[in-house]
C-alpha positions in Angstrom: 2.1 -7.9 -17.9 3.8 -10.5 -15.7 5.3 -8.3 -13.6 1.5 -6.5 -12.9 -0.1 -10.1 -12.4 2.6 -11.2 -9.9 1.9 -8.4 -7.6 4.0 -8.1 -4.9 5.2 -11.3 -2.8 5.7 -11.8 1.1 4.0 -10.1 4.0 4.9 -6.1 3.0 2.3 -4.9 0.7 4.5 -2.9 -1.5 2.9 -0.7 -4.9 6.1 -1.0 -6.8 4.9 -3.6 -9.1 2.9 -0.7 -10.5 5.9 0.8 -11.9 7.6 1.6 -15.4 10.5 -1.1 -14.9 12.4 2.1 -17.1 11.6 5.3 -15.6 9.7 3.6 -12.0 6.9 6.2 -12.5 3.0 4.5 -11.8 2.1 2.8 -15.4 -0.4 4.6 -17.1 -1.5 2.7 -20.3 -4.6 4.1 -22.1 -3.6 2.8 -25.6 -3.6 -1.2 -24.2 -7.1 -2.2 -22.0 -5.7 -5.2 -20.7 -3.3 -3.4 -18.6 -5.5 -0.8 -17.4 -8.1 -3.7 -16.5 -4.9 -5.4 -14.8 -4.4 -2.4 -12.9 -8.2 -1.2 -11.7 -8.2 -3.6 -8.6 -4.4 -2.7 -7.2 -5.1 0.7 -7.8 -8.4 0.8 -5.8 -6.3 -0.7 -3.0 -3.4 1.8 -3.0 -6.4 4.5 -2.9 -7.9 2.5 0.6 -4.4 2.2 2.0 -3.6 5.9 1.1 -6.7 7.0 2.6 -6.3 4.6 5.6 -2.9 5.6 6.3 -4.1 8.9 6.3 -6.2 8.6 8.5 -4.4 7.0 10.8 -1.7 10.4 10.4 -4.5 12.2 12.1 -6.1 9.8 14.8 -2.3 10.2 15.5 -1.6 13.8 15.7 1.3 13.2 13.0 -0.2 15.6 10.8 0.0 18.2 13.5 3.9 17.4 14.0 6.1 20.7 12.9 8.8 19.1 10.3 6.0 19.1 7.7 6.2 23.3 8.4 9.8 23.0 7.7 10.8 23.5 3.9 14.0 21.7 4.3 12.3 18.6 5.7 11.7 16.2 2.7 7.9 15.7 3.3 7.3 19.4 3.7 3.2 19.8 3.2 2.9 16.5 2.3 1.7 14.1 5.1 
């Protein structure tokens, strides 16, 4: 729980405090509330920075930019 409550330190808002220290997937703990509860507020600001950054792509015109047509490019349909 430590690692949830410390968050993430320094200027770079980073999401990997989120993470399974064991298999670095997102934590997902329905059988413990206190987690989940620990986890409502940073997960309602990935969600904002998600749909900010998002957003952004588009004012941009990075979601009109070609390598996301490409298969072999890593982010391929996934801006």
């Amino acid at each position: 729980m430590g690692k949830i409550t410390a968050s993430w330190n320094g200027a770079r808002v980073t999401f990997n405090f989120m993470d399974c220290p064991s298999c670095n997937r997102e934590i997902k703990a329905t059988y413990c509330k206190e987690i989940e509860k620990a986890l409502e507020v940073p997960r309602k600001l990935k969600a904002d920075v998600i749909k900010k950054a998002l957003e952004r792509a588009v004012i941009e015109g990075i979601d009109k930019d070609e390598k996301f047509n490409d298969p072999a490019y890593a982010f391929f349909n996934d801006l």
